[in-house]
C-alpha positions in Angstrom: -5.9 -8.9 33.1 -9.0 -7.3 33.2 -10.3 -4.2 31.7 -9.7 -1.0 32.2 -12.4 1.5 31.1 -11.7 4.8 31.0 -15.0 7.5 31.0 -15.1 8.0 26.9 -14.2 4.5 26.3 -17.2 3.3 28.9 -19.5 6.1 27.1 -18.2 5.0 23.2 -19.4 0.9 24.7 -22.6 2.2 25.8 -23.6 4.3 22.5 -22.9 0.8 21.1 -24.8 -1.3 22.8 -23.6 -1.9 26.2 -25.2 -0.2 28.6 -23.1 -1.5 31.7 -19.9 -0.7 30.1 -17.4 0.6 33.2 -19.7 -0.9 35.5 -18.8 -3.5 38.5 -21.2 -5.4 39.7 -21.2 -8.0 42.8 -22.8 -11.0 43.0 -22.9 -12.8 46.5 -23.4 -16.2 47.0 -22.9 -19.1 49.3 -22.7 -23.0 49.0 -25.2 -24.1 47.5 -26.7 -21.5 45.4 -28.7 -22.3 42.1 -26.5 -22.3 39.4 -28.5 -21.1 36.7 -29.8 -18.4 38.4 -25.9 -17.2 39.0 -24.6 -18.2 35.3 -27.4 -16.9 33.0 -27.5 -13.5 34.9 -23.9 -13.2 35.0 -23.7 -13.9 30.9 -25.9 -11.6 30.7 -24.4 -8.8 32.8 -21.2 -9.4 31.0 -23.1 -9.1 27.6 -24.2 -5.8 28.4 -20.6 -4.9 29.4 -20.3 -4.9 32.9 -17.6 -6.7 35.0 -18.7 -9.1 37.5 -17.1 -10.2 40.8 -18.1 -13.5 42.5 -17.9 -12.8 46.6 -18.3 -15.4 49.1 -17.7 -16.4 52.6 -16.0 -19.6 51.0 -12.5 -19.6 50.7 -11.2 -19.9 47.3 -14.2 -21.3 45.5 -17.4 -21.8 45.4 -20.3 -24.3 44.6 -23.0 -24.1 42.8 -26.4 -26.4 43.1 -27.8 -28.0 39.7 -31.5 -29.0 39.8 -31.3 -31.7 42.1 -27.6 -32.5 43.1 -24.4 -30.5 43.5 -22.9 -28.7 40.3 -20.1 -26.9 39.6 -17.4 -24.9 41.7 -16.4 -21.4 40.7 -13.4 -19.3 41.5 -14.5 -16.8 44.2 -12.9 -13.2 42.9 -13.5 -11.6 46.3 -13.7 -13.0 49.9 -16.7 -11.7 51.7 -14.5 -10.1 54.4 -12.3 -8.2 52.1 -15.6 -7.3 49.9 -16.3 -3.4 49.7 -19.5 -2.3 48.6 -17.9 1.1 48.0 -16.4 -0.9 44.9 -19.6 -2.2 43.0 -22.6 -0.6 41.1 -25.2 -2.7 41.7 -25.5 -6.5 43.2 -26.8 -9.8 42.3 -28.4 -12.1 44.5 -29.0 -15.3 43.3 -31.4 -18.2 44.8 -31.1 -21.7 45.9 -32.1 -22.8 49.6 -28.5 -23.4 50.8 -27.2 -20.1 49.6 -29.3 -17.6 51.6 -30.1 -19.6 54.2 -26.6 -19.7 54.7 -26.1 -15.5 53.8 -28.6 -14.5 55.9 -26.9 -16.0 59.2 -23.8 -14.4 58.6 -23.3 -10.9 60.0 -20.8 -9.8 57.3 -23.5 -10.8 54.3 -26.3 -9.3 56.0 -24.2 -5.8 55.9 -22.9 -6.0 53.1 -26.2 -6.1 51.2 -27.9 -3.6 53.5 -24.7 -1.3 52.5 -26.3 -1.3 48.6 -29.5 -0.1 49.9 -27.9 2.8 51.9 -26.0 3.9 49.1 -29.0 3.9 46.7 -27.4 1.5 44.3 -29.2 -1.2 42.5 -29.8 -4.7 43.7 -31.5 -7.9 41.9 -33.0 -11.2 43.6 -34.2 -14.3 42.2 -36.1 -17.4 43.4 -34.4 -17.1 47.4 -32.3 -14.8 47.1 -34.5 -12.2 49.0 -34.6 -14.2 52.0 -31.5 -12.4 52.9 -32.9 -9.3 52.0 -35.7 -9.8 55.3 -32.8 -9.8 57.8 -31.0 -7.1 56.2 -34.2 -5.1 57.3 -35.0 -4.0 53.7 -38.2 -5.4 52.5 -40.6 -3.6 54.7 -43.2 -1.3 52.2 -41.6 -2.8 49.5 -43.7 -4.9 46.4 -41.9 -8.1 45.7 -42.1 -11.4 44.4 -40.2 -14.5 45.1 -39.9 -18.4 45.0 -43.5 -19.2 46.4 -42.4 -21.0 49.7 -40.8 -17.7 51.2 -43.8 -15.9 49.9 -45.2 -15.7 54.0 -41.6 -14.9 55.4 -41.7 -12.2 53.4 -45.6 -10.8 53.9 -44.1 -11.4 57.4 -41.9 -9.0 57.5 -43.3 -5.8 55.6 -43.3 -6.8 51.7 -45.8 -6.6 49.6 -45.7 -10.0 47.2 -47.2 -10.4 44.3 -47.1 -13.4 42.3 -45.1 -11.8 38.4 -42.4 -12.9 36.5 -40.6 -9.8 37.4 -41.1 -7.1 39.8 -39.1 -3.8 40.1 -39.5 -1.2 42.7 -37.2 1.6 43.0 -34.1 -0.1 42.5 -35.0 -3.3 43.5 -35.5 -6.2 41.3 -37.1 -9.6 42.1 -38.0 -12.6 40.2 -39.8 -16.0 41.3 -38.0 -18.6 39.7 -35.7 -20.0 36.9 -38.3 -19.4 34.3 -38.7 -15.7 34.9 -34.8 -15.6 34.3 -35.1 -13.6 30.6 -37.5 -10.8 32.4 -35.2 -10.9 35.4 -32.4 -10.3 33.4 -33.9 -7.2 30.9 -34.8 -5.5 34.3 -31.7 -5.9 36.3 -29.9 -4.6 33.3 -32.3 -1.5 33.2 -32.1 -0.9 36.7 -28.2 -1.1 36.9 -27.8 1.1 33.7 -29.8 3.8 35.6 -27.5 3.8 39.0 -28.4 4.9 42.0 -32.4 5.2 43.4 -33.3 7.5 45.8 -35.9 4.8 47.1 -33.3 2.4 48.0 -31.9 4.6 50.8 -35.5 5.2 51.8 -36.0 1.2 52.4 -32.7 0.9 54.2 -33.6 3.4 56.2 -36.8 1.4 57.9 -34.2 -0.9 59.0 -34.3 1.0 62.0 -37.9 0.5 62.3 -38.6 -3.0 64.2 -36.0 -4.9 62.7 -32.9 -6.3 65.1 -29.4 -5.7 64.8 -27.1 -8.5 63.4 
């Protein structure tokens, strides 16, 4: 069963060292994503006392991709189409080439991320994971970094890309690769700690600014 926080139990966690304590936090992925960019930022989520929700548009479970061949599957906690971003304080985005090449075609994906962004709440990408993150219209004025090869798709579409371990801008977090993983963590735990940013609603709102529906 999992826990339940209540406000002064969530406030006793945090004085201790927990800064996510009574915090949900989603973490969308497809077939196909890299599994250590999904594992070692969930650990360390859950270190910090948040609990974590795998959602997917696969049924059931999951599958992760392990340097150069399939790895293992994972117990998806939420399907996609019964995912509610109402429910969540922040979401994870991990990268892979399958994974958001696969999210970013898919209506429900594209709106559910673009939902974090209207409601200010956090969100933190890694590698590819902002490739789904150009067709939810939400990069434009934004500095970012990413894997290097989706460095022109995102110049492309508004962002400004810069090539650092880690890169936060009002909310949003974004990391290049694997490596940056320990950076990418300590900032998406900062920014999730913190909530909601004002900025995020302000770079969901140029999604109405050039970018077509889904």
């Amino acid at each position: 069963m999992k826990p339940r926080y209540t406000t002064k139990t969530s406030e006793r966690l945090r004085d201790e060292g927990a800064p996510l304590a009574g915090k949900k936090i989603a973490i969308l992925v497809a077939d196909g994503f890299e599994q250590e960019e999904m594992v070692a930022p969930r650990n360390a989520l859950k270190d910090a006392g948040a609990e974590t929700e795998i959602i997917s548009p696969s049924k059931g479970k999951v599958r992760g991709w392990k340097e150069a061949e399939w790895g293992d599957t994972f117990p998806v906690d939420v399907p996609l189409e019964k995912a509610n971003p109402d429910d969540y304080a922040g979401l994870l985005l991990p990268g892979g080439v399958m994974n958001p090449d696969k999210l970013r075609a898919n209506p429900k994906a594209v709106q559910f991320v673009r939902d974090f962004f209207a409601q200010g709440k956090p969100v933190a990408a890694i590698c590819h994971g902002p490739w789904t993150l150009i067709d939810a219209g939400v990069v434009k004025g934004r500095q970012m970094t990413s894997y290097h090869s989706i460095q022109r798709d995102l110049i492309n579409a508004g962002a400004k890309w810069v090539d650092e371990e880690v890169v936060v801008d009002m909310g949003l977090v974004t990391s290049r690769q694997p490596s940056d993983i320990p950076a990418f963590n300590r900032k998406m735990i900062e920014e999730f700690a913190e909530g909601r940013h004002i900025g995020q609603k302000a770079g969901a709102a140029m999604f109405d600014s050039g970018v077509p529906e889904i």
